[in-house]
C-alpha positions as CSV (number, residue, x, y, z in Angstrom):
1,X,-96.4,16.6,127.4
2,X,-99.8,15.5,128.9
3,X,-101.6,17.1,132.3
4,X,-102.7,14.6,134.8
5,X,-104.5,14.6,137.7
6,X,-105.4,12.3,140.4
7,X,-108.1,13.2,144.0
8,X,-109.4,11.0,146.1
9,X,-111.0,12.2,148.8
10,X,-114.2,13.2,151.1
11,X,-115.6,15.5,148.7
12,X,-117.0,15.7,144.9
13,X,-113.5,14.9,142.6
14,X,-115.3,16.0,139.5
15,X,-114.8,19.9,140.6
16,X,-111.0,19.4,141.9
17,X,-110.3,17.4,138.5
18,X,-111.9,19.7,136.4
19,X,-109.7,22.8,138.4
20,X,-106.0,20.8,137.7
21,X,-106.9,20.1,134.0
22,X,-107.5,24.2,133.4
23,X,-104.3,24.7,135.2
24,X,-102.7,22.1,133.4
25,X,-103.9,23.5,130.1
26,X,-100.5,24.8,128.9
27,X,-99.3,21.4,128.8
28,X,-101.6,19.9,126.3
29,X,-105.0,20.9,124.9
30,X,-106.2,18.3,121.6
31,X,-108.2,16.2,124.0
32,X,-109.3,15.5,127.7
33,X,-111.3,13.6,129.7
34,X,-112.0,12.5,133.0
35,X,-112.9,9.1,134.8
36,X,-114.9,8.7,138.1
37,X,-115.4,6.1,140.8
38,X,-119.3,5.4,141.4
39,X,-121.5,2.9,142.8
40,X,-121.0,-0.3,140.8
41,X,-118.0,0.7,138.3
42,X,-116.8,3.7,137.0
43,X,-118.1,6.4,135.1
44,X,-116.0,7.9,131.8
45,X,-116.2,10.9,129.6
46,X,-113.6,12.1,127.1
47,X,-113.6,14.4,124.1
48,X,-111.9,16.4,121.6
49,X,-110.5,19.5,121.9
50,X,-110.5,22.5,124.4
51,X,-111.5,21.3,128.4
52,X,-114.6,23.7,127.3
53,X,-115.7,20.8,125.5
54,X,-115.4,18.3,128.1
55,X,-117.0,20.8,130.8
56,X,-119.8,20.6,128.6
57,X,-120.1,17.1,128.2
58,X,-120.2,16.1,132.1
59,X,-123.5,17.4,132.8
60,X,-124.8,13.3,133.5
61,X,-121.5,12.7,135.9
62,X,-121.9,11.3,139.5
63,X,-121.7,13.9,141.8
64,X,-121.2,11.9,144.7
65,X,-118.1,10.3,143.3
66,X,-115.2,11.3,145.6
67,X,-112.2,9.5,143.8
68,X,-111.2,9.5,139.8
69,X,-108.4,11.2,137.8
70,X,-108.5,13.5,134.8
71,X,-106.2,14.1,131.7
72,X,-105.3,17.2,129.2
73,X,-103.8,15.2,126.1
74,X,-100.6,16.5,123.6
75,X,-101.2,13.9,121.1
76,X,-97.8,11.6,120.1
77,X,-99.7,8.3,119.4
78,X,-102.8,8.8,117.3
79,X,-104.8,12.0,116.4
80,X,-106.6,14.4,118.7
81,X,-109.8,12.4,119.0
82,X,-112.2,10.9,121.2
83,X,-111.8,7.4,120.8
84,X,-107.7,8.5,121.5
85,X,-108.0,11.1,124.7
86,X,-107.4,9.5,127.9
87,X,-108.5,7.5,130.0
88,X,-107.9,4.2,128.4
89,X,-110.7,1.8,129.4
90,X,-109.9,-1.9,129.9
91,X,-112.6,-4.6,128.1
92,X,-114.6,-4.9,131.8
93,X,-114.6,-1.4,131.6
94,X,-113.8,-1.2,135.4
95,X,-109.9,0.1,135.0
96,X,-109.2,3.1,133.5
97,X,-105.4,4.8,133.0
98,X,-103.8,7.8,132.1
99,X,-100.9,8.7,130.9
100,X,-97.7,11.4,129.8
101,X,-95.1,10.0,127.6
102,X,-94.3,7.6,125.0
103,X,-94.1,3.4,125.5
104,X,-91.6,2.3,122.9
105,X,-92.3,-1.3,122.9
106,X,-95.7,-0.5,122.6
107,X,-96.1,-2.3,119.3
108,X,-94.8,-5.6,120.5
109,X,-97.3,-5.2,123.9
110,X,-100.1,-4.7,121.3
111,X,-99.5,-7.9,119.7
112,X,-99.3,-9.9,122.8
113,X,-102.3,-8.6,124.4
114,X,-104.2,-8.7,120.8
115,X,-103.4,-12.3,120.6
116,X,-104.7,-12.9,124.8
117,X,-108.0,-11.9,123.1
118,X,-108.0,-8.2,124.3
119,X,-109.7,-5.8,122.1
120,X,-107.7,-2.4,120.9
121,X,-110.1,0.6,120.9
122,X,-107.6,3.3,119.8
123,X,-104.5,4.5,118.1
124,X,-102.6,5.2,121.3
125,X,-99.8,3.5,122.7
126,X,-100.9,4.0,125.7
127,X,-103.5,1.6,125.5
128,X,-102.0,-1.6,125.5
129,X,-100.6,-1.2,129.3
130,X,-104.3,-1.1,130.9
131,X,-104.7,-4.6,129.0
132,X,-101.4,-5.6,130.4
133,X,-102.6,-4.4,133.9
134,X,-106.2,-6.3,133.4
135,X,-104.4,-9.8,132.5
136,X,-102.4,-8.7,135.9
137,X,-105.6,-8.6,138.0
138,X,-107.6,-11.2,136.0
139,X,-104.7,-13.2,137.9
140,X,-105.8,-12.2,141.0
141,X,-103.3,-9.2,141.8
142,X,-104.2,-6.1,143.2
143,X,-104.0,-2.4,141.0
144,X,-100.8,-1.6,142.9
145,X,-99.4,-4.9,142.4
146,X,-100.3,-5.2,138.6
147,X,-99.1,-1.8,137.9
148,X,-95.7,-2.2,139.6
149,X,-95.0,-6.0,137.5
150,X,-96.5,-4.3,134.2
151,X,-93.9,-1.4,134.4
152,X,-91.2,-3.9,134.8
153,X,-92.0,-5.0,131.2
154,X,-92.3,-1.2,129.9
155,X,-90.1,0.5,127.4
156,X,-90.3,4.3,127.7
157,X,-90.9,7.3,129.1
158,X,-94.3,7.8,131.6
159,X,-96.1,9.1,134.2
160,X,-99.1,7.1,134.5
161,X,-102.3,7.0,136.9
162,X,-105.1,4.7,137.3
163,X,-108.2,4.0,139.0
164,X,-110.3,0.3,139.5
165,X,-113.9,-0.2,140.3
166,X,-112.8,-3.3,142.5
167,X,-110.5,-0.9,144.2
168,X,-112.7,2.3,145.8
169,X,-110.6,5.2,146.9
170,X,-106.9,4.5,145.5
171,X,-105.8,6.1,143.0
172,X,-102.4,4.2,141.9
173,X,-99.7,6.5,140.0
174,X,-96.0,6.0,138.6
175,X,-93.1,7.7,136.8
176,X,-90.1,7.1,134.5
177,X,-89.0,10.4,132.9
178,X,-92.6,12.1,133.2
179,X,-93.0,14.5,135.8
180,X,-95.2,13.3,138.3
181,X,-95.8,14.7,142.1
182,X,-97.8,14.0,144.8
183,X,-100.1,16.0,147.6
184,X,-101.5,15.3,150.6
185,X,-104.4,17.3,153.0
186,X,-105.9,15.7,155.9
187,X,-108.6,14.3,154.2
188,X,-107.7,14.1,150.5
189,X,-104.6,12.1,148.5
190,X,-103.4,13.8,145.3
191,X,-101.0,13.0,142.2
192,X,-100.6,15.1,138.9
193,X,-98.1,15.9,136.7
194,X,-97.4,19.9,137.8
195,X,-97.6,21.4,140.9
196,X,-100.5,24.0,139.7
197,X,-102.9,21.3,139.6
198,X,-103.0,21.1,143.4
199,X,-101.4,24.4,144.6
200,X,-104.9,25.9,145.3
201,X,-105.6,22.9,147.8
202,X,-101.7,21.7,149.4
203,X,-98.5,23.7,149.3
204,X,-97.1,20.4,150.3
205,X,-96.0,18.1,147.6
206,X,-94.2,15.0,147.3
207,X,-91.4,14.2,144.7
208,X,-92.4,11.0,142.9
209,X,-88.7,9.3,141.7
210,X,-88.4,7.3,138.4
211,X,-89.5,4.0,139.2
212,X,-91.6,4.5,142.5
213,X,-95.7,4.1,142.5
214,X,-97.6,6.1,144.5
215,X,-100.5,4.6,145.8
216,X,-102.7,7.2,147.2
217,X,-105.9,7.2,149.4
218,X,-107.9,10.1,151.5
219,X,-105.7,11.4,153.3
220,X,-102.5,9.1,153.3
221,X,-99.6,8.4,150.5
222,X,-97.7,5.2,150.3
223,X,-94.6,5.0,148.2
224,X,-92.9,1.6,146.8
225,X,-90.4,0.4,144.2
226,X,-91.4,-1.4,141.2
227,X,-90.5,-4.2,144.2
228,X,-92.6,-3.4,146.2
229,X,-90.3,-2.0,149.0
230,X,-91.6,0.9,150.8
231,X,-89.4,4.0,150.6
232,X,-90.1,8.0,151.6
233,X,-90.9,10.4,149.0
234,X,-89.0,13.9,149.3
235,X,-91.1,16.2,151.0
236,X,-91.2,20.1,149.5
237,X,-93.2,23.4,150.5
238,X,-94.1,25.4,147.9
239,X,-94.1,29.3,148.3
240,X,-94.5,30.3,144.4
241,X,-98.1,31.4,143.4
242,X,-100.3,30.2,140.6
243,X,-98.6,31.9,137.8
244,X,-95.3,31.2,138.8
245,X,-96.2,27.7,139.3
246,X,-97.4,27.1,136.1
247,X,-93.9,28.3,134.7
248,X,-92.5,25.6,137.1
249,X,-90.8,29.0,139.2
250,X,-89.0,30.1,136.0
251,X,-89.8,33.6,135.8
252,X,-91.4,33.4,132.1
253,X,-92.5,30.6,130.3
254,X,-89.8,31.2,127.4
255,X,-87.1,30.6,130.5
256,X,-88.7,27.3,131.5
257,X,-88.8,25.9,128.1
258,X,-85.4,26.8,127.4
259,X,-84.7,25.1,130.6
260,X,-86.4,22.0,128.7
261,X,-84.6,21.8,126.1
262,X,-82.7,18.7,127.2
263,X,-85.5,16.6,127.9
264,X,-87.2,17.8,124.7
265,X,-84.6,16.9,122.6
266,X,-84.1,13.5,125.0
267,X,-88.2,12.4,124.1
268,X,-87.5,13.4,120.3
269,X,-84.7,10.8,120.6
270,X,-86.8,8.0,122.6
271,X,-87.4,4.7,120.7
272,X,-85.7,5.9,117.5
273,X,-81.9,5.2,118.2
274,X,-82.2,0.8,118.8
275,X,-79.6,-0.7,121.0
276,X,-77.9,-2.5,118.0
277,X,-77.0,0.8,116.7
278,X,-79.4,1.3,113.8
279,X,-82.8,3.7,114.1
280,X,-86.4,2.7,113.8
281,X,-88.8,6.2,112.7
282,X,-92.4,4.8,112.9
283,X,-94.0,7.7,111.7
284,X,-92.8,8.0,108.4
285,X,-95.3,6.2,106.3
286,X,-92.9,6.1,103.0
287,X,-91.3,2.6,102.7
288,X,-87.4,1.9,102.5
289,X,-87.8,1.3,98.8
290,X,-89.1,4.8,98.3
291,X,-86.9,6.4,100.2
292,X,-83.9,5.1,98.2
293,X,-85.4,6.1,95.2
294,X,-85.2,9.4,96.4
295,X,-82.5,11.8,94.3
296,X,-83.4,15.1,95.6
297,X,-84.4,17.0,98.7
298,X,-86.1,20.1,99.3
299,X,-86.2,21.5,103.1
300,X,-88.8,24.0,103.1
301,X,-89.3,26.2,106.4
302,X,-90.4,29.8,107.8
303,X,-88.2,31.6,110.5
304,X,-86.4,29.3,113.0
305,X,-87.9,25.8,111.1
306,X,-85.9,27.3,108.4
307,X,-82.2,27.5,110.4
308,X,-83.1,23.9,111.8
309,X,-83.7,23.1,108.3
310,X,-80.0,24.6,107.1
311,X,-78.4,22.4,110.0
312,X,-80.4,19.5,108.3
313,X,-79.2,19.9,104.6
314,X,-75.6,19.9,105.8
315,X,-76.1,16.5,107.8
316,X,-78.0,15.2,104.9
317,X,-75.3,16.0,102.0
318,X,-72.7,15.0,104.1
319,X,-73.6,11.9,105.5
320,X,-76.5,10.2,102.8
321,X,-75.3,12.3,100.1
322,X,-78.1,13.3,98.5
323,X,-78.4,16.6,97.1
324,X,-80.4,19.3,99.2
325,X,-81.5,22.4,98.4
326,X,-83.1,24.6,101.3
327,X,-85.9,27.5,100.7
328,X,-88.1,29.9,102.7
329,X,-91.4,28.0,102.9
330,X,-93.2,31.7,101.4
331,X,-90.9,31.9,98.4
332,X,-90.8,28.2,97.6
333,X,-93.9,27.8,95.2
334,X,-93.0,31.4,93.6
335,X,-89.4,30.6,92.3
336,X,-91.1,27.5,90.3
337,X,-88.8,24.8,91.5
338,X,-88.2,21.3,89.7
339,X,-89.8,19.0,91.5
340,X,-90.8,15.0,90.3
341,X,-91.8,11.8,91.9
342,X,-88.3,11.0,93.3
343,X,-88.0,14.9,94.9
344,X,-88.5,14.0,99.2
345,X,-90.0,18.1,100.2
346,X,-89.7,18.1,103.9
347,X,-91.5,20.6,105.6
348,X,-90.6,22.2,108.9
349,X,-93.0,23.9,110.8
350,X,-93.5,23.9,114.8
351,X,-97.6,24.1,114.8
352,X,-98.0,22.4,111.6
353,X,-100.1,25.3,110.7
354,X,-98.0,27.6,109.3
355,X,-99.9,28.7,106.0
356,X,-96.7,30.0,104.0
357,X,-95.2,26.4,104.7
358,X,-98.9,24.7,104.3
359,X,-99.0,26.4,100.7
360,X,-95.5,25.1,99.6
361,X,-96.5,21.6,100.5
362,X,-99.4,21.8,98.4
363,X,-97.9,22.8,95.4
364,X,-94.9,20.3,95.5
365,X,-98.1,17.5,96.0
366,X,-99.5,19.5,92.3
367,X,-95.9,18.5,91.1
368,X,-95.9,14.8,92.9
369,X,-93.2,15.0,95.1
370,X,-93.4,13.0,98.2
371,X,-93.9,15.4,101.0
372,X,-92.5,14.4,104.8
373,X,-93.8,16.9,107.8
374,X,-91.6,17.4,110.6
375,X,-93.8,19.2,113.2
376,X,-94.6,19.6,116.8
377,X,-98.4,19.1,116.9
378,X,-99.9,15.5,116.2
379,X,-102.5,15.7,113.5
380,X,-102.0,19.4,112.5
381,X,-103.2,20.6,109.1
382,X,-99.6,19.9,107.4
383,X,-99.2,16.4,108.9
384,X,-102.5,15.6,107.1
385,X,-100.7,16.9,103.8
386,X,-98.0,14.9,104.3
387,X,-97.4,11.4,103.1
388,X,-94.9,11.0,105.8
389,X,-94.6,12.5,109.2
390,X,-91.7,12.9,111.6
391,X,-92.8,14.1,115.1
392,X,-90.5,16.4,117.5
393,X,-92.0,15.7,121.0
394,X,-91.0,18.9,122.5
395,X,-94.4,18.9,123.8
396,X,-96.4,22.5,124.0
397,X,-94.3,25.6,123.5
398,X,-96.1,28.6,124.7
399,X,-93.3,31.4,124.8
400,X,-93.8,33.0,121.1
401,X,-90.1,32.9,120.2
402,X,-89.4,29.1,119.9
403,X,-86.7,27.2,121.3
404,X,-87.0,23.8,122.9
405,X,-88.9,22.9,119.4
406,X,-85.7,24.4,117.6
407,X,-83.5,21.8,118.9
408,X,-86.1,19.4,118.2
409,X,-86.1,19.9,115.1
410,X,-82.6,19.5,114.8
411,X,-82.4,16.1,116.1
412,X,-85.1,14.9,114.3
413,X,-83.7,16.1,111.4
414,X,-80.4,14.4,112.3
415,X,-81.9,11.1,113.0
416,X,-83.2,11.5,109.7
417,X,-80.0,12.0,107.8
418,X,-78.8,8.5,109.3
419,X,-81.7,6.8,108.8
420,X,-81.2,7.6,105.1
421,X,-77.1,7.2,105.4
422,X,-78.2,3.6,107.1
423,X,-80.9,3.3,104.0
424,X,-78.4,3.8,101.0
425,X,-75.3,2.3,102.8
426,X,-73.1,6.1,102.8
427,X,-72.0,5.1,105.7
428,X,-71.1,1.9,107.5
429,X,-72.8,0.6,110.5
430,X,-70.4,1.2,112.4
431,X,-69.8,4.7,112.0
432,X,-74.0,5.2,111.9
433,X,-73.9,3.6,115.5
434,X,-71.1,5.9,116.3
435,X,-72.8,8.4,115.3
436,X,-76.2,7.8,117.1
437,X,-73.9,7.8,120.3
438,X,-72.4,11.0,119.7
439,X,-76.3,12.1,119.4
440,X,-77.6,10.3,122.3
441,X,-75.0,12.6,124.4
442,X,-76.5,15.5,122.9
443,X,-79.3,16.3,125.4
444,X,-76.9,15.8,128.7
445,X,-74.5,18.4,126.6
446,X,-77.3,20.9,126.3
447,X,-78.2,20.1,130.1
448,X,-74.5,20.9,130.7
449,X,-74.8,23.7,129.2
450,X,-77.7,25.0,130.9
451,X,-75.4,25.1,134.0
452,X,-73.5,28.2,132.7
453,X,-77.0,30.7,132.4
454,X,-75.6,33.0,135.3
455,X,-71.8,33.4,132.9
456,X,-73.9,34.0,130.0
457,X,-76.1,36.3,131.6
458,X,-73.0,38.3,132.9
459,X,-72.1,38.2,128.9
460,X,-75.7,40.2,127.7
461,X,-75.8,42.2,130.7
462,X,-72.6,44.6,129.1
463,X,-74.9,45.0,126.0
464,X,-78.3,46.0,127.1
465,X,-77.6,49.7,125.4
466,X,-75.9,48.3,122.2
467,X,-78.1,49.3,119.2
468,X,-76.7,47.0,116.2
469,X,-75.1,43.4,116.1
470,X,-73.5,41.4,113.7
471,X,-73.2,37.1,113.9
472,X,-70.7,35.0,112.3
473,X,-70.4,31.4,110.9
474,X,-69.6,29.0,109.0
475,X,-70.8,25.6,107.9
476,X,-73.5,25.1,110.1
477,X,-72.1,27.6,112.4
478,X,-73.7,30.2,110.4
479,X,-77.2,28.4,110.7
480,X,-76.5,29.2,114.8
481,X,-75.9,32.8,114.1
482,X,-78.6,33.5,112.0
483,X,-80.8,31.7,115.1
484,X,-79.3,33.7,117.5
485,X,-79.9,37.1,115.3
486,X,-83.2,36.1,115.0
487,X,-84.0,35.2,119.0
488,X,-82.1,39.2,119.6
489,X,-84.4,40.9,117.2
490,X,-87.6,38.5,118.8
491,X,-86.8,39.4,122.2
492,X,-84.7,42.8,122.5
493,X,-85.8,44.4,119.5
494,X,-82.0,45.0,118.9
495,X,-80.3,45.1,114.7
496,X,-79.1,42.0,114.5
497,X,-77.7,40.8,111.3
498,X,-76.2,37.0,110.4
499,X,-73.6,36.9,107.5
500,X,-71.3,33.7,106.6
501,X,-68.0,35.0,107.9
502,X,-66.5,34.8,104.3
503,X,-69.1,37.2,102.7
504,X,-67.7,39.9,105.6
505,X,-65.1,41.2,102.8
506,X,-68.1,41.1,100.1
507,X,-69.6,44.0,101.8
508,X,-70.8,43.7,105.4
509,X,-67.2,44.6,106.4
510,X,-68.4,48.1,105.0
511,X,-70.5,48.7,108.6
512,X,-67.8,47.7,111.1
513,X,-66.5,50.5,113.4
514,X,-65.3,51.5,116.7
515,X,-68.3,49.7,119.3
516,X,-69.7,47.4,116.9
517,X,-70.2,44.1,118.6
518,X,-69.8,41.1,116.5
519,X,-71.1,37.4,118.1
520,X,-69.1,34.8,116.1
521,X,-70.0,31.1,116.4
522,X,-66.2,29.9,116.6
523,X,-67.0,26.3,118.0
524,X,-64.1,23.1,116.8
525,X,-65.2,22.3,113.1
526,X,-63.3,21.8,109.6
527,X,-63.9,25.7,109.3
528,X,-62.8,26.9,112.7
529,X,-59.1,28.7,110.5
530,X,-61.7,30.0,108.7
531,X,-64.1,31.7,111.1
532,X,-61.1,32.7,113.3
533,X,-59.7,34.8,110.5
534,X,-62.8,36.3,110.2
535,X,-62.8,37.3,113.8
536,X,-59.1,38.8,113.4
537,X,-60.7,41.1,110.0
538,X,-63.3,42.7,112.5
539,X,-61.2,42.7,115.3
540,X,-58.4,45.1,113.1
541,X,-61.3,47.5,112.4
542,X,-62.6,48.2,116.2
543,X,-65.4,45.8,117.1
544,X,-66.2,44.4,120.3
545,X,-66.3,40.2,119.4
546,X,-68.2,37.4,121.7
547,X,-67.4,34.2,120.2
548,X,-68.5,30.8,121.4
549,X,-66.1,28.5,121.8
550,X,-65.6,24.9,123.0
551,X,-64.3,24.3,126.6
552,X,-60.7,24.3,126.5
553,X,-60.3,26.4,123.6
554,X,-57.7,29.3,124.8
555,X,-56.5,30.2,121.5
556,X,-60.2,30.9,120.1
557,X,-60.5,32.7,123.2
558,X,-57.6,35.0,122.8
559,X,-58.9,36.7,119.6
560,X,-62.3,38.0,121.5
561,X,-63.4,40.3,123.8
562,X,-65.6,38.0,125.4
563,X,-66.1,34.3,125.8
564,X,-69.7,32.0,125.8
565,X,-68.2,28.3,126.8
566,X,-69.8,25.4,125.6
567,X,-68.7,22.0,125.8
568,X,-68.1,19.8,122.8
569,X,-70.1,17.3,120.7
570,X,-68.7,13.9,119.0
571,X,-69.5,16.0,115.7
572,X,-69.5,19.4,114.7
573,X,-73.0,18.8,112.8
574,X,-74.5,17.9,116.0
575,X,-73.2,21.0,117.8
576,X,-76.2,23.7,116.9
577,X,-78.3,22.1,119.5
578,X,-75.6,23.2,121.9
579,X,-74.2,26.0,120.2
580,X,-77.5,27.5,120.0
581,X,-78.3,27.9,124.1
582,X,-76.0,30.8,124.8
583,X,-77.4,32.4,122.5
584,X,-80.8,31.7,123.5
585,X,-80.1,32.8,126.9
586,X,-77.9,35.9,125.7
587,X,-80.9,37.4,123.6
588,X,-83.4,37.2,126.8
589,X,-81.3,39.0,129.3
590,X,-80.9,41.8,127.0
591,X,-84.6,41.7,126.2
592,X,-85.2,41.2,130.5
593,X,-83.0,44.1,130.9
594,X,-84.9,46.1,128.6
595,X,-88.5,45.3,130.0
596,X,-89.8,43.6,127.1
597,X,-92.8,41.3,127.1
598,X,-90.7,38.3,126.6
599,X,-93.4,35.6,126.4
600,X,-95.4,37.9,123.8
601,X,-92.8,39.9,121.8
602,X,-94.2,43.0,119.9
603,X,-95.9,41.8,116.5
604,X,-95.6,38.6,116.4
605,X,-98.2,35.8,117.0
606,X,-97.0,32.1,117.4
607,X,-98.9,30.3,114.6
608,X,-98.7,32.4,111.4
609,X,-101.9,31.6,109.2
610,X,-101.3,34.5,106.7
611,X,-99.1,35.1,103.7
């Protein structure tokens, strides 16, 4: 996720762009930069890191300028740099773009507009569309008209705006998957990519649909189809203030990226699953030869990378069957493991700056295993370790207790386990394409799910007072319940304690009375007998049991106390991503109902840079 934001106006738009990119700051922060109108062309400035570093770097901008757009970058395409933050510049230098989201076909756009004799500046993807848009008007088309025939040829998910020297006061803007909205005063024609950006200026905003551009001027808005036919934007008044705005009305940011978690896992998908049913992973820089030479896998995490990383190993085994060990990123380098040239270590971390993870990577490097990242942030300290890198583009997380990058993780990790089925032929193609369906449904399933938060609320709301809980599961089930034991004792501060449902009669079983509450992930696998009888051992001895169980499921559901529904996936190893949301949700009401800080639990920090 990338801030944008578009004024043109009758005033200075260096101080209004400035204002959205600080509000915009949650939603990306390696890079910004800004691009004005002025007498004769336009005028640019972009640099790395915090906006402090671009408000410093502005000192020589025109004042006078009354039109230009800005940009906060979350790098996907290329490092945090200044040669990568927006805007993109076209060879005149007189068009300048920016942009939130990822072009797909981006590669085969660069070679066309490389071999037109355009000149590539940077290691964006985002690049290669104001070329496009150049050759447009080098035709004699207008910005609106350029913009509108170069998205017909886009692959990909954006919101894009873009300013032209030739073209004084219109700012031209579109969308396809990106947010994008636009405002209007009486003298001054807004777009950005959250409402924050403008709320201190209109409270009236327009709803930009996928596929419209918004061509904006002082004081007026005009609306078309990539044809060109005219339509009217949905008009809404908005009555939330600043803070709430910037949570998009969710009443934390935790909520809100929960809430996300479709489109987070939806972006992590884009451009990897190819309409002939086989994937395509850009990022990983190790070749197809050394990836079949691989014999053993190590996923190394802290937290909930970890649990991501035990769904991982079971996709892994059971589908490229390779062997897979998975270790606690701070124990990793102590226990002395075997590692050799054909050992693949992938390391899971959300920042990418976890120091217990960064440490185990360095010492499997000492032993020369190959070493793939799967992280959040774009050139973070363990991607640059890495000889291979695997992004999750869940985009910036700011509640401390993750979520939308857990599921990110997942699915990345699952497109990676067919990719190396599809690699050493474990599996046919057609079952891989089958397969890749079954995970393209995923994020409407979690969206589906997301529909139930009011039942699952009514769930945690009987449990605010309950001191000490116990999860079950099997399989990968019991990766779910140890997430959702780790999000209660995040959030509520509650006991919470995961076991595999056969280790119960191993000892556990010891601590179940009268009132103990026991959340069993009972969802349809190979193991649901299994997990089922486990339920009937605690139920004989007096707990409370909350299960979640497919839709549908009425014999699960007679064996508990209460039921969290969830709706089914094509696979059982692709069901954490859905399993994991009730759980989610049922750890924050209890924490809500307990008035806990739920963006900023109690002694814990998002990045952890100690041992």
């Amino acid at each position: 996720m990338c801030g944008i934001i578009g004024a043109t106006g009758d005033r200075p738009a260096l101080p209004l762009l400035l204002e959205g990119l600080a509000r915009l700051d949650y939603r990306g922060y390696d890079s910004s930069g800004v691009a004005l109108q002025c007498e004769g062309g336009l005028w640019r400035e972009r640099r790395k890191g915090k906006l402090s570093e671009l408000e410093a770097a502005v000192g020589d901008a025109p004042r006078d300028s009354t039109a230009g757009i800005g940009h906060t970058r979350w790098a996907t395409h290329g490092r945090p740099s200044d040669e990568n933050a927006h805007p993109h510049t076209d060879c005149t230098g007189r068009l300048a773009l920016i942009h939130n989201g990822i072009i797909e076909n981006y590669l085969q756009l660069g070679d066309e507009v490389v071999a037109a004799g355009h000149e590539l500046t940077s290691e964006t993807d985002t690049e290669v569309l104001v070329h496009l848009i150049e050759a447009e008007m080098a035709g004699g088309a207008g910005l609106a008209d350029a913009l509108r025939t170069c998205l017909k040829r886009v692959e990909g998910s954006f919101a894009v705006a873009c300013v032209h020297a030739d073209e004084p006061d219109l700012i031209v803007a579109a969308r396809r998957g990106s947010p994008l909205i636009a405002g209007l005063t009486e003298s001054t024609g807004f777009v950005a990519s959250d409402i924050p950006a403008i709320l201190n200026h209109t409270r009236e905003v327009y709803v930009i649909d996928d596929d419209h551009v918004v061509e904006a001027r002082p004081g007026s808005l005009r609306v078309t189809t990539l044809d060109g036919e005219q339509v009217q934007p949905v008009r809404r008044h908005v009555d939330w203030d600043l803070e709430a705005a910037e949570k998009g009305g969710y009443e934390t940011f935790m909520l809100k990226e929960i809430h996300e978690q479709p489109l987070a896992i939806r972006e992590t998908l884009r451009g990897r699953l190819l309409p002939n049913g086989t994937l395509r992973l850009d990022e990983v820089r190790l070749s197809d030869d050394e990836l079949r030479d691989i014999d053993k896998i190590f996923i190394i995490g802290c937290g909930t990378s970890y649990y991501a990383g035990l769904v991982a190993r079971h996709a892994i085994e059971h589908w490229a069957r390779l062997a897979v060990e998975s270790e606690i990123a701070s124990e990793f380098r102590y226990r002395d493991p075997v590692l050799d040239r054909n050992t693949l270590v992938i390391a899971v971390a959300q920042s990418g700056e976890t120091l217990d993870t960064m440490e185990a990577v360095r010492h499997a490097k000492r032993q020369d295993a190959r070493i793939l990242a799967v992280v959040n942030v774009v050139d973070s300290s363990i991607a640059r370790e890495a000889d291979a890198v695997l992004y999750t583009r869940a985009g910036p997380e700011v509640g401390v207790a993750s979520s939308k990058t857990h599921v990110s993780q997942i699915a990345a990790m699952e497109v990676l386990a067919l990719y190396l089925a599809q690699l050493r032929g474990t599996l046919y193609p057609a079952e891989v394409q089958k397969l890749l369906g079954g995970l393209g449904a995923v994020p409407d399933l979690v969206a589906e799910t997301l529909t139930r938060v009011e039942d699952y609320s009514a769930v945690a709301r009987k449990y605010v007072d309950t001191r000490d809980f116990f999860f079950l599961g099997r399989n990968v089930g019991f990766a779910v319940a140890q997430e959702g034991a780790l999000k209660l004792k995040e959030l509520s501060y509650a006991r919470a304690e995961a076991y595999p449902g056969g280790e119960l009669k191993h000892g556990p079983i010891a601590l179940i009375e009268s009132g103990t509450v026991v959340v069993a992930v009972a969802t349809r696998g190979r193991l649901l007998p299994k997990i089922i009888s486990n339920i009937q051992e605690v139920k004989a001895r007096g707990a409370t049991v909350i299960v979640v169980a497919n839709d549908g499921d009425d014999e699960t559901a007679s064996h508990a106390d209460e039921v969290l529904w969830v709706p089914e996936t094509a696979s059982e190893l692709f069901a954490p991503a859905v399993d994991v949301v009730p759980l989610q949700l049922f750890a924050y009401r209890i924490a809500e109902a307990r008035g806990n800080d739920i963006d900023k639990p109690r002694n814990l920090a998002k990045t952890v840079t100690v041992e």
